[in-house]
C-alpha positions in Angstrom: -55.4 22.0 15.5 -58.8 20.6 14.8 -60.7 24.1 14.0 -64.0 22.1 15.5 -64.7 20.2 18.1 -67.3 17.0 19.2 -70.9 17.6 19.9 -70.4 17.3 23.6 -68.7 20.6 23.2 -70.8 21.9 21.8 -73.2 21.0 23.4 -71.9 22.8 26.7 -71.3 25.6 24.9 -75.1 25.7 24.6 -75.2 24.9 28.4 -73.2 27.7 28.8 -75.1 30.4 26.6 -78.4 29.1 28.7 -76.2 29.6 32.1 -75.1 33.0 30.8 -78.2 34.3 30.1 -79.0 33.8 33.4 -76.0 35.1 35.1 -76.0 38.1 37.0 -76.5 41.4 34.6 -73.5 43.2 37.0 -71.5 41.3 34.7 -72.5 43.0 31.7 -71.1 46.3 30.3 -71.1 49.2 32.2 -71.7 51.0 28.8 -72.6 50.9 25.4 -69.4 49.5 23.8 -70.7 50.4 20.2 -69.8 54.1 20.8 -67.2 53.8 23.2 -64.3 55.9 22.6 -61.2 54.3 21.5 -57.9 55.8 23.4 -54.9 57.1 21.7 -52.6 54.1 21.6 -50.0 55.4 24.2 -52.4 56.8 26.9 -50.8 55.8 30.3 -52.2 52.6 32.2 -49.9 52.9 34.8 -51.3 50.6 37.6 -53.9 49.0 35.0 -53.5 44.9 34.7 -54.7 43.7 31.8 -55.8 39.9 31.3 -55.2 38.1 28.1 -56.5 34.2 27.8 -55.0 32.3 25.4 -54.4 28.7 24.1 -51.6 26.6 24.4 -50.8 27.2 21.1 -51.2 30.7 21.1 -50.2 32.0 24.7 -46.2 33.3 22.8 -48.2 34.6 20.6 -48.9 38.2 22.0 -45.0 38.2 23.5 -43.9 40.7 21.2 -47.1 43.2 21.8 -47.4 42.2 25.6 -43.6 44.0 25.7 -44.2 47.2 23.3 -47.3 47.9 25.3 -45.8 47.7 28.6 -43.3 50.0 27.8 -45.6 52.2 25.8 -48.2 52.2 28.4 -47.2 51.7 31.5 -50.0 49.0 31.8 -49.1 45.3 33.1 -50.4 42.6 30.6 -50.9 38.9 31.9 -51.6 36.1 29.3 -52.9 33.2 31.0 -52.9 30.0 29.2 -56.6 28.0 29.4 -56.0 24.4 28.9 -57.5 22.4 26.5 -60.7 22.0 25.4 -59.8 25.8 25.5 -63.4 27.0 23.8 -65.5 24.5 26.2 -63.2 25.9 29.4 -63.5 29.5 28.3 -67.3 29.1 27.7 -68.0 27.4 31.1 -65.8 30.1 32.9 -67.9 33.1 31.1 -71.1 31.4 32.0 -70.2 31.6 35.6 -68.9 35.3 35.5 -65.4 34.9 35.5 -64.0 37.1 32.4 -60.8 37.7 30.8 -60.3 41.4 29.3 -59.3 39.5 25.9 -58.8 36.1 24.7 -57.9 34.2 21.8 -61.4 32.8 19.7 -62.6 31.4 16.9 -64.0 34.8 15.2 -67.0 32.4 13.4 -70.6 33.0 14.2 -71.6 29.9 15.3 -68.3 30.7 18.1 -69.5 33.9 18.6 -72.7 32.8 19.5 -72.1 30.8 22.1 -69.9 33.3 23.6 -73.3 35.3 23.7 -71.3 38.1 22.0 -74.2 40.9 22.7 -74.0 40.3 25.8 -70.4 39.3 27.2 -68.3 41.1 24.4 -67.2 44.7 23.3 -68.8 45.6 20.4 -65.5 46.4 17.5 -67.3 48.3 15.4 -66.0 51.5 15.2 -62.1 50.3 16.0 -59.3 52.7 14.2 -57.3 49.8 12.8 -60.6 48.6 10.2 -59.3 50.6 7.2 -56.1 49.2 7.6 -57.1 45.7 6.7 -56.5 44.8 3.0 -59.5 45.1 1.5 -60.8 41.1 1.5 -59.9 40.8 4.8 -61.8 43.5 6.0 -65.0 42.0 6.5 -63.9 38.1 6.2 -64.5 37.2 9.8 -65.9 38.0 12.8 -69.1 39.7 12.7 -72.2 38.2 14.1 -75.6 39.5 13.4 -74.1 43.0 11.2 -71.4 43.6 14.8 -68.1 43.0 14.9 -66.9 41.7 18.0 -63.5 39.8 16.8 -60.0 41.3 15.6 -58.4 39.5 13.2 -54.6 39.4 13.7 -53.5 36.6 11.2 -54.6 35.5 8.1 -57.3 32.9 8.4 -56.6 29.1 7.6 -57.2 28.0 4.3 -58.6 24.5 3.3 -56.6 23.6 0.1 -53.6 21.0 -1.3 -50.1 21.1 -0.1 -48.4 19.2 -2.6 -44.5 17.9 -3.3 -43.2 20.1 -6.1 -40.1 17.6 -6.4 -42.7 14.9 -7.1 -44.6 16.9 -9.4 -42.0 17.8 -11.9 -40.7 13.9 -11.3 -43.7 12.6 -12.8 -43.9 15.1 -15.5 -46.8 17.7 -14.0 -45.8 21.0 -15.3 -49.9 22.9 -14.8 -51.4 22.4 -11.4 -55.0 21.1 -11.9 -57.5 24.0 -12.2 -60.8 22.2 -11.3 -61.6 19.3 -9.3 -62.0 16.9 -11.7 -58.2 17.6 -13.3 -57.1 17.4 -9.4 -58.3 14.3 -9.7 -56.7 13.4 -13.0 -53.4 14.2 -11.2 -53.6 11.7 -8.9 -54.5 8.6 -11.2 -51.5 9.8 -13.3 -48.9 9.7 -9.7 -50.8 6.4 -9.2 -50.5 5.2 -12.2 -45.9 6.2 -12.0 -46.2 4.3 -8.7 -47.0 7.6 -6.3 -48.5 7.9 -3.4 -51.1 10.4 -4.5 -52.6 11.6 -1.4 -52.1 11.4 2.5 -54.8 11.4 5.2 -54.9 9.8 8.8 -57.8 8.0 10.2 -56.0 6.8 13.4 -56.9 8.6 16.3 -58.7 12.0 15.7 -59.2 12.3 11.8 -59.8 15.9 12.3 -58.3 16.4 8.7 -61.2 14.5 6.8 -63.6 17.1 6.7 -61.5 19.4 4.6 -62.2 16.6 2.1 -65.8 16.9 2.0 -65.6 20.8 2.6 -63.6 21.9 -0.2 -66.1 20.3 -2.8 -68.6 22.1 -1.5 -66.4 25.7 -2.3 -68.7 26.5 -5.2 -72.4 25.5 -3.7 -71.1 27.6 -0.9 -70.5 30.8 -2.7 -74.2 30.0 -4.1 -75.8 29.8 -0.5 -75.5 26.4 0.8 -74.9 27.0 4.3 -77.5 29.6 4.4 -80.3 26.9 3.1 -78.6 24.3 5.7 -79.3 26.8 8.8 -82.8 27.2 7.5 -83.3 23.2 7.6 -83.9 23.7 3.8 -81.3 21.1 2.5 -79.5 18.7 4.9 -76.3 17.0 5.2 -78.3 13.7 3.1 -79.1 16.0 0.1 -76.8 16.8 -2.3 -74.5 18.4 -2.6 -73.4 17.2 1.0 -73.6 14.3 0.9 -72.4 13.8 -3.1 -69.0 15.0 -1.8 -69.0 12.7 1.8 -69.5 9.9 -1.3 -67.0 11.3 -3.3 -64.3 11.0 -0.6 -65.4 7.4 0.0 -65.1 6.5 -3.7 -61.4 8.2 -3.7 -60.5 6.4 -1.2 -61.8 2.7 -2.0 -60.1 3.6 -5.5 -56.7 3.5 -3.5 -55.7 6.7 -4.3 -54.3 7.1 0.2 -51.9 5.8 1.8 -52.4 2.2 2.6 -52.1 2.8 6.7 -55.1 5.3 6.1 -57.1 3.1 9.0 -54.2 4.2 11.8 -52.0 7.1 10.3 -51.5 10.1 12.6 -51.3 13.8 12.1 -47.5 13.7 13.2 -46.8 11.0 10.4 -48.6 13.7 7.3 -45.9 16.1 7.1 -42.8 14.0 6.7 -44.3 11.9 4.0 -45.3 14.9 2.5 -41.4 16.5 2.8 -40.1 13.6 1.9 -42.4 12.5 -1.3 -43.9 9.5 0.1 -47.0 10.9 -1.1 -47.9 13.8 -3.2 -50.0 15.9 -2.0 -52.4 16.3 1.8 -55.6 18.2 1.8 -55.0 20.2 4.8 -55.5 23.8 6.3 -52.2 26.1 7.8 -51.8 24.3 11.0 -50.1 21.7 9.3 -47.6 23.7 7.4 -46.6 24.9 11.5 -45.5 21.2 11.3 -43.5 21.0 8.1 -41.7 24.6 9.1 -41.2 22.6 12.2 -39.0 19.6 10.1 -37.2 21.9 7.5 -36.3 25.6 6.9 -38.1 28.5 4.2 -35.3 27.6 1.6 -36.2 23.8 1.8 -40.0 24.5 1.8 -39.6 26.9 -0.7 -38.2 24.3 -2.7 -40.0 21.4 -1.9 -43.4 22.6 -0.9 -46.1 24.6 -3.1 -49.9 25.3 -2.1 -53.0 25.3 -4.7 -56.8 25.8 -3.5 -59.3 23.4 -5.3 -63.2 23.4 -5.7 -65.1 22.4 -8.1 -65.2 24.1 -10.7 -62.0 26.0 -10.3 -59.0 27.3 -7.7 -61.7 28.7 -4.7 -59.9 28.7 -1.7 -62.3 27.4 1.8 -61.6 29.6 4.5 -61.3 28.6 8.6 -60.5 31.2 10.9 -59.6 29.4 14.3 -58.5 30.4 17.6 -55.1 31.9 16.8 -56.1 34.2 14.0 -58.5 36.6 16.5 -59.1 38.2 19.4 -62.2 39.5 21.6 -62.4 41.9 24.4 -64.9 41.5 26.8 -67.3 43.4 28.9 -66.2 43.3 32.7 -68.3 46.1 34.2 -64.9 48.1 34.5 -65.1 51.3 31.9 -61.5 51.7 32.6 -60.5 47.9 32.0 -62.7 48.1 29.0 -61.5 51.0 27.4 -57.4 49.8 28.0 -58.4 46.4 26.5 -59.5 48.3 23.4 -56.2 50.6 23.4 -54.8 47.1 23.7 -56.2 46.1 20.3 -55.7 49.7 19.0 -51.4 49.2 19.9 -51.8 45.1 18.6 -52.5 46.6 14.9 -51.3 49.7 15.0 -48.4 50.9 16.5 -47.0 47.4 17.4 -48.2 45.2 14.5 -45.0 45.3 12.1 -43.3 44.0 15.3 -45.9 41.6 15.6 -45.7 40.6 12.3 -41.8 40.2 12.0 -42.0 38.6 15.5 -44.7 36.1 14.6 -42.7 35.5 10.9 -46.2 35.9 9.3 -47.9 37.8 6.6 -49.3 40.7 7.3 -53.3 41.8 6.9 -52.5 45.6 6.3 -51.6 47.0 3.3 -49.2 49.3 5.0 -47.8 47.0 6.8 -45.2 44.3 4.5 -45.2 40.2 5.6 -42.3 38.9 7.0 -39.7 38.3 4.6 -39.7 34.8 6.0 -42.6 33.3 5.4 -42.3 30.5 3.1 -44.0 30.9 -0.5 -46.6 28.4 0.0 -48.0 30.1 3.0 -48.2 33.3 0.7 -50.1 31.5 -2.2 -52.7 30.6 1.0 -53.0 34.1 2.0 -53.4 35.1 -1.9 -56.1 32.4 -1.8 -57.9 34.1 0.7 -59.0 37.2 -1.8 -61.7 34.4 -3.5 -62.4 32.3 -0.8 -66.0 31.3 0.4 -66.5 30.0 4.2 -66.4 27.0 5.3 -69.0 24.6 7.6 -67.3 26.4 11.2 -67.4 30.0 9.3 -71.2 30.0 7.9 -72.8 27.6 9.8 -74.7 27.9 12.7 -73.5 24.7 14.4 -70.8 22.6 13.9 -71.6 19.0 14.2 -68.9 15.9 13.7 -68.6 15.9 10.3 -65.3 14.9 10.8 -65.4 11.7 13.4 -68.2 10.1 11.3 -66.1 10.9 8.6 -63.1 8.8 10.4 -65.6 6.1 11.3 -66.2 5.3 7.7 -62.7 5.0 6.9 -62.7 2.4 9.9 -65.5 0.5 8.2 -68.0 1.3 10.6 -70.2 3.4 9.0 -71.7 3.6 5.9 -71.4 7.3 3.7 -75.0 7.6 3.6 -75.1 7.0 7.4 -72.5 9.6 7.7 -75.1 12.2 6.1 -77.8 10.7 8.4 -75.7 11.1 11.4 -74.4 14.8 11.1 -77.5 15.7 10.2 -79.1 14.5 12.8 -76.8 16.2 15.0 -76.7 19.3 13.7 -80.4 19.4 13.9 -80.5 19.3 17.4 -77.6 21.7 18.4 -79.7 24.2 15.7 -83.0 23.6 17.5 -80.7 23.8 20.9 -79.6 27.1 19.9 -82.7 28.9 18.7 -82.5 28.7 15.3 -85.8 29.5 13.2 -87.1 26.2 11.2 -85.6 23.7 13.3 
């Protein structure tokens, strides 16, 4: 999953927050969703249908809730699966009127604005299931403009290296580096034994680069980069932007990735990984879907470990996509409305250790333990998540492609500086499309 998407999406999504505000207020709540009551988790819904949008990697998701409800409630639940682009199709069918009573979204501001959250979504605010959350989690995601309009139901992806234990203690590497710059160490020693450090694809869509240039930014965005970006105070050209989209370029010129960089693909990442072809991958938890998909825990759990990297230390980048949350909307029916909340009231309460053992996840509730087979790298991300800072999709207003200029300097086709020039530019004009001050 690519956690972003190109300009052209978003750039409809900015269509379809200019069609919205111009749709027909019948579409709106009937209410005020902020102090709506939330109903008791098994009030009956016999003869209420329920609509759930999801993608199509997240439409099983729900199965296991979908079920418990049902029986619970009485209520009929259908998931309907949006094809892909699923956030450009979901924002051009909101724009027209048509609504879900929940779907699947990327709980990140910039994603909740072009939803127009005030105005198409249920405000969370007061939801039962809050003081559940363990404590970092809480508040991680999903609040735009001090509202919470986005449940969090898995742990948020975390940018950060998967690496080849195996290879590790081969080549002698007993500490895992601490800081960028003994990261980097690392992989001139595996070099150096004749290792593969690290593996990247360029070929086709290099979604993956980004988390390159992202995770050097982990510290500057603790300090209030993105905040400064959004206010057109510092730009993609400025450091430290663009000090890190140089940084990748020098890594990479030094010979430290595979040598098919130019036309690897996503599918080839995770066996070269598994098998020690290379050492370690920069990625985010959609890729470890693929390695559980080529071996079992016992094997991962023996083969693969996890270690965020910034820096100056281990801070973890955070990305919340689709799969991890869920928004209700407002359809102008106070009864759909309020059942779509109980919906979300059984998802975490009630029906979320289900969910959880279901799912083979770990859990967000303190009350509530992770499955007992989730691999132990996928743990170390979530334990990750307790110091992690956003990243570009979480804090920033818009999300330009960072990540295909990115690709098209691996190509040879652009220059890093023209990279910085480039997203910058864009960005600028999806900012100024979208209202925001000093742009």
């Amino acid at each position: 999953m690519k956690n972003t998407f190109r300009g052209a999406v978003v750039l409809a999504a900015v269509a379809a927050l200019t069609l919205a505000g111009c749709s027909d207020p019948g579409s709106g709540s009937g209410g005020d969703s902020a102090s709506a009551a939330w109903p008791a988790q098994d009030t009956d819904l016999s003869g209420t249908t329920l609509t759930v949008w999801a993608a199509q990697n997240s439409n099983k998701v729900p199965d296991s809730v979908v079920a418990g409800f049902e029986k619970l409630t009485g209520a009929e639940v259908e998931v309907v699966t949006i094809p892909d682009p699923y956030e450009q199709s979901i924002q051009t069918k909101v724009a027209t009127g048509d609504k879900p009573d929940l779907a699947f979204w990327q709980p990140t501001a910039s994603m909740l604005t072009a939803l127009n959250a005030s105005t198409n979504l249920q405000s969370l605010d007061d939801a039962p299931w809050l003081d559940s959350y363990k404590p970092e989690l809480r508040d991680i995601t999903g609040i735009l403009d001090d509202t919470r309009y986005a449940a969090l139901i898995t742990t948020p992806a975390v940018e950060g290296v998967y690496y080849n234990k195996e290879v590790f203690e081969k080549a002698g590497i007993t500490e895992l580096p601490t800081n960028w710059d003994e990261f980097i160490a690392v992989a001139r020693d595996l070099k150096t034994q004749g290792t593969t450090p690290f593996f990247d694809f360029g070929g086709g869509t290099p979604w993956a680069t980004q988390w390159w240039v992202q995770v050097q930014l982990a510290d500057a965005a603790k300090d209030g980069l993105w905040d400064e970006v959004n206010a057109n105070e510092k730009a993609f050209t400025d450091a430290p932007i663009q000090d890190a989209i140089n940084e990748y370029n020098d890594l990479i010129a030094e010979g430290l990735f595979n040598a098919d960089l130019k036309t690897a693909t996503f599918e080839e990442q995770g066996p070269a990984l598994l098998s020690g072809e290379a050492a370690m991958a920069v990625q985010v938890n959609s890729f470890f879907g693929q390695l559980q998909s080529l071996a079992d825990t016992a094997e991962l759990d023996q083969k693969i470990g996890f270690f965020p990297i910034s820096p100056s230390g281990n801070v973890g980048t955070f990305i919340p996509d689709q799969s991890n949350a869920l928004v209700a909307f407002k359809t102008g029916d106070d009864k759909r409305e309020a059942a779509a909340r109980q919906l979300l009231s059984y998802w975490l309460g009630d029906g979320y250790a289900d969910f959880v053992d279901a799912q083979a996840t770990v859990s967000l509730q303190t009350g509530v333990d992770s499955s007992a087979e989730v691999p132990e790298a996928l743990l170390a991300v979530s334990d990750s998540l307790a110091d992690s800072v956003g990243s570009m999709q979480a804090l920033a207003v818009a999300n330009p492609d960072l990540y295909l200029n990115l690709g098209d300097m691996i190509q040879g086709t652009m220059t890093p500086d023209q990279v910085g020039e480039a997203t910058q530019k864009q960005f600028a004009e999806l900012a100024k499309a979208i209202g925001a001050p000093g742009f």
